[in-house]
C-alpha positions in Angstrom: -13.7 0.4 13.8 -12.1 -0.1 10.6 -10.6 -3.6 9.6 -7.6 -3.8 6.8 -6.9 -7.0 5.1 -3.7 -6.5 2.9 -2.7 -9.5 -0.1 -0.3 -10.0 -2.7 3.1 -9.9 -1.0 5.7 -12.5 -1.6 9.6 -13.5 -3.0 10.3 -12.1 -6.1 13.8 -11.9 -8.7 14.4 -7.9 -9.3 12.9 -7.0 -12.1 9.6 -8.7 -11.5 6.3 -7.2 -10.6 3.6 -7.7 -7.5 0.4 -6.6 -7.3 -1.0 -5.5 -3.2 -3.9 -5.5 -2.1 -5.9 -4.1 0.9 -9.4 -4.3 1.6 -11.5 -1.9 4.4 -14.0 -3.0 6.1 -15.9 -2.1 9.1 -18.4 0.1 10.3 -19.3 3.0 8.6 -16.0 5.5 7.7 -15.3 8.4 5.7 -12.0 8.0 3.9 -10.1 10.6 3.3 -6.6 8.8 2.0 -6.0 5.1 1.4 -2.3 3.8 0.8 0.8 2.2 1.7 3.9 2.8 3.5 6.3 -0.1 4.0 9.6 -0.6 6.5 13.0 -2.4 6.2 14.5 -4.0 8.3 16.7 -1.3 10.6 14.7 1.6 9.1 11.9 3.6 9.7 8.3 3.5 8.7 8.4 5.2 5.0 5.6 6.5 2.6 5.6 4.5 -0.7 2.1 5.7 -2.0 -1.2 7.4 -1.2 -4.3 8.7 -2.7 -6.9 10.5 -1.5 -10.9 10.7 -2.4 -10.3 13.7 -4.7 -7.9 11.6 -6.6 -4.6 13.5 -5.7 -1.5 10.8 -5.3 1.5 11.1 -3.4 4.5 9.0 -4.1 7.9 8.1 -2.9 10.5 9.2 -5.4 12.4 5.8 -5.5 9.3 4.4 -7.1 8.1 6.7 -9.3 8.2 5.2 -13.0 8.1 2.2 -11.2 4.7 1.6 -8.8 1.1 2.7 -9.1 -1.7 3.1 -6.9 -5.1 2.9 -7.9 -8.6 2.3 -5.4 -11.8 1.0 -6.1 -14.2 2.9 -4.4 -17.2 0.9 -6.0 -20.4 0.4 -4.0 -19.7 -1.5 -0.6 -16.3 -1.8 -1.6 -12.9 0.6 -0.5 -9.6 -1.6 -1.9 -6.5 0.0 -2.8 -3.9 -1.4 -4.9 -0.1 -1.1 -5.2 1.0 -2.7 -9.1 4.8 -2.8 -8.3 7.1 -3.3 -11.6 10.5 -3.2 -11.4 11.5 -4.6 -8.3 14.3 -3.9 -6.6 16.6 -5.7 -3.6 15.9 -2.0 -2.1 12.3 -2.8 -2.2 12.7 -5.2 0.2 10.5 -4.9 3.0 7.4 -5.1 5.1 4.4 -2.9 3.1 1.5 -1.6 5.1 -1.9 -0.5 4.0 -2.7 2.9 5.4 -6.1 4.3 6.2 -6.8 8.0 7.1 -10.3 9.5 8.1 -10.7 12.8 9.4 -9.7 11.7 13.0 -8.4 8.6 12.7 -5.3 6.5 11.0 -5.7 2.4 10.5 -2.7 0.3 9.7 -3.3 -3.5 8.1 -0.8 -6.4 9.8 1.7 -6.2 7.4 2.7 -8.0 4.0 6.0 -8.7 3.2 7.6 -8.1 0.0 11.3 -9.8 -1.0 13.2 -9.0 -3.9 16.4 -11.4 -4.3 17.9 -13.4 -6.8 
C-alpha cells in the first residue's frame, strides 16, 4: 500500500505563488508517474501536472508559463513538488497528488489552494 501526504496549500492574493508538496510512502512501489490533478468546485477532476521516472512532463495548458513540477527521487525518498507562480482566482481549487505504478493509481486527501483578493 502506498501512503500520500500532500503540504503547502493555502489562501493566496492572484499573482502570488505556492509551493505543494506530496510525499510517498509505504511499502515497496515502483513509480511510474508522480503528479497532481486538482478540482473546482462544480467541475471535474482535471490534470494540472505529471512526470514520469524517465523525466517526460505533462501539463495543463492554463498553467504552462506559470507552474512547475519537479520530484526528488533521492534515496528513501519519492516527493513531488508543484511551485505555482502566478496565481489565479481560476486556480482555485482542491489539488491532489497523483501516484501511478504499473497496476495501480494512489490519490493524497486533498490540499486546497484559494486565490482571492
Amino acid at each position: 500500500q502506498v501512503q500520500l501526504v500532500e503540504s503547502g496549500g493555502g489562501l493566496v492574493q492572484p499573482g502570488g505563488s505556492l509551493r505543494l508538496s506530496c510525499a510517498a510512502s509505504g511499502s515497496r512501489f515502483s513509480i511510474y508517474a508522480m503528479g497532481w490533478y486538482r478540482q473546482a468546485p462544480g467541475k471535474q477532476r482535471e490534470l494540472v501536472a505529471i512526470t514520469t521516472q524517465d523525466d517526460r512532463i505533462t501539463r495543463a495548458e492554463s498553467v504552462k508559463g506559470r507552474f512547475t513540477i519537479s520530484r526528488d527521487n533521492t534515496k528513501n525518498t519519492n516527493t513531488v513538488y508543484l511551485q505555482m507562480n502566478s496565481l489565479k482566482p481560476e486556480d482555485t481549487a482542491v489539488y491532489y497528488c497523483n501516484l501511478q505504478t504499473g497496476s495501480n493509481v494512489f490519490w493524497g486527501q486533498g490540499t486546497q489552494v484559494t486565490v482571492s483578493s
